[in-house]
N, C-alpha and C positions, 0 to 999 in steps of 0.2 A: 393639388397641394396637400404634401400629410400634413397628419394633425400632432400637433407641437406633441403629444402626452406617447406617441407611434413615434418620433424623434427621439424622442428622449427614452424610451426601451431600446432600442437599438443601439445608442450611445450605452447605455448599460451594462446589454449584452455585449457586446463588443469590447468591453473594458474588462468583464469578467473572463471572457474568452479569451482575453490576453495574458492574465493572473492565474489562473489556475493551473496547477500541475497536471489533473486529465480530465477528462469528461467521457461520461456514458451515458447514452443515447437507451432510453424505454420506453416501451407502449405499455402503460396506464390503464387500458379498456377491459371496466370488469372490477377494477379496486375499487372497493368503496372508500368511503370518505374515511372512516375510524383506521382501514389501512392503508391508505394515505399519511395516516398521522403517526405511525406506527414506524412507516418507513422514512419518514423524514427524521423520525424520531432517535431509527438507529442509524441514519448515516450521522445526523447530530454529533453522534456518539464518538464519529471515527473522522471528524471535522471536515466534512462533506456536504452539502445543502442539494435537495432534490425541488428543482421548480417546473412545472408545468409552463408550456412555453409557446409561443404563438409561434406556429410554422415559417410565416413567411417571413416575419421580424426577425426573425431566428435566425433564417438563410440569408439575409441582407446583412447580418452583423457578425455571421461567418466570413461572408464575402469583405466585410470591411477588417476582419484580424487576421486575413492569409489562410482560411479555412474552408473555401469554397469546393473542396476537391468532399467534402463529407455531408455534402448537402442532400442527395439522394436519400440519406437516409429519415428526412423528417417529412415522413408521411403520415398522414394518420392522427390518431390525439397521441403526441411525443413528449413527456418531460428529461430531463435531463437534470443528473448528476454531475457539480463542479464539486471537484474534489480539489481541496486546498494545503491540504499535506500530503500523508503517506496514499498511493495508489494502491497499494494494495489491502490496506483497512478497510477503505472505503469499497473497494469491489468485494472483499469479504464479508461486507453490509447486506448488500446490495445481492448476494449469490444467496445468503442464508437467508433473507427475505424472500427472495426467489424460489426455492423450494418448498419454502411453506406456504405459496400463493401464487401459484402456477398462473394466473393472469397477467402476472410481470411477466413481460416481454422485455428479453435483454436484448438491443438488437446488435448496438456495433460500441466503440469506445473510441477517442481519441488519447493520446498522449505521443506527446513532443513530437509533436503535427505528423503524428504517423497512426493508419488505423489501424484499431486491433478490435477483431470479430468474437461473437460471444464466447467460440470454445478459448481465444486468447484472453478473457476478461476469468475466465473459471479456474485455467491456468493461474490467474495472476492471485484468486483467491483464495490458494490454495496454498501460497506461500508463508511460509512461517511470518510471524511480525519482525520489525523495525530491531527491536529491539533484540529479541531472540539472533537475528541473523548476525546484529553487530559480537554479542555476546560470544559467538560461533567462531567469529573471526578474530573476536580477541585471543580467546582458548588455541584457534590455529596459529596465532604468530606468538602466543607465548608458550607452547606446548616445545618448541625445541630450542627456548632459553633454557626451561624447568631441565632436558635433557642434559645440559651443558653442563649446566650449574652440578647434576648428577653424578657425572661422570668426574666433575672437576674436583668432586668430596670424595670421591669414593679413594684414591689414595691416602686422602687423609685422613679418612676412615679406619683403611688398613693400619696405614702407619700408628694408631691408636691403640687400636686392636692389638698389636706385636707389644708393644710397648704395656699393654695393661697381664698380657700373657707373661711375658719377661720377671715383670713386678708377680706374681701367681708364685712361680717357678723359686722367685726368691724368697718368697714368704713360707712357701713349704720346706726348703730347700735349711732353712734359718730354726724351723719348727722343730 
């Protein structure tokens, strides 16, 4: 019989496993505890939480969210990144931590129950942010209003132009 407190992690995990937008799967072996705290600190940052996670608990509470096909990867001492917004923030946490403490082991990711291996988690941090990308698309769908609106002054422009020329012509003309 398990023990109610090994029940009730699994119900947890399981719940979180269902709410989160992605998750990335790392080996830990080697960070000390201060970068530990370091890197919890900067997923904090990009509203992502990093926990340390019991292996088998882990794989039973995949198995109960539809997630069994990613369980291979929890060997080893595993924590795992629930990223609750943007995926890409959070793996650009998680990457630039990673090159300054080569002991992170990035191993695989999940999101939208499809896996992505660590050159696709590098890829993914490599992407501009949320914000920048939307800004991007605003400027692309309003860049050939701006055109329109250009071309649509530009006679009235002219027609300004003749007319202020015209008025010249008669002022000298009158001098």
């Amino acid at each position: 019989m398990p023990k109610q407190y090994k029940i009730d992690e699994v119900a947890q995990v399981t719940e979180k496993l269902k709410s989160v937008e992605a998750l990335y799967i790392t080996e830990y072996r080697g960070l000390t505890v201060k970068e530990m705290w370091e890197l919890r600190g900067a997923l904090r940052k990009a509203n992502a939480e990093y926990k340390v996670v019991h292996n088998r608990l882990t794989k039973i509470a995949m198995e109960n969210a539809g997630m069994g096909q990613f369980m291979d990867y929890f060997i080893g001492p595993v924590a795992v990144v629930y990223v609750n917004a943007d995926p890409a923030a959070a793996a650009k946490a998680l990457m630039d931590f990673a090159k300054d403490h080569e002991k992170l082991v990035v191993k695989a990711g999940v999101m939208d129950n499809a896996l992505l291996s660590a050159e696709q988690i590098k890829a993914l941090a490599s992407l501009p942010s949320r914000e920048v990308l939307l800004g991007k698309l605003v400027g692309a769908l309003s860049s050939p209003l701006y055109g329109f609106v250009r071309v649509l002054q530009g006679p009235i422009f002219g027609f300004v132009n003749v007319l202020d020329q015209i008025k010249k012509q008669k002022e000298e003309a009158a001098a």
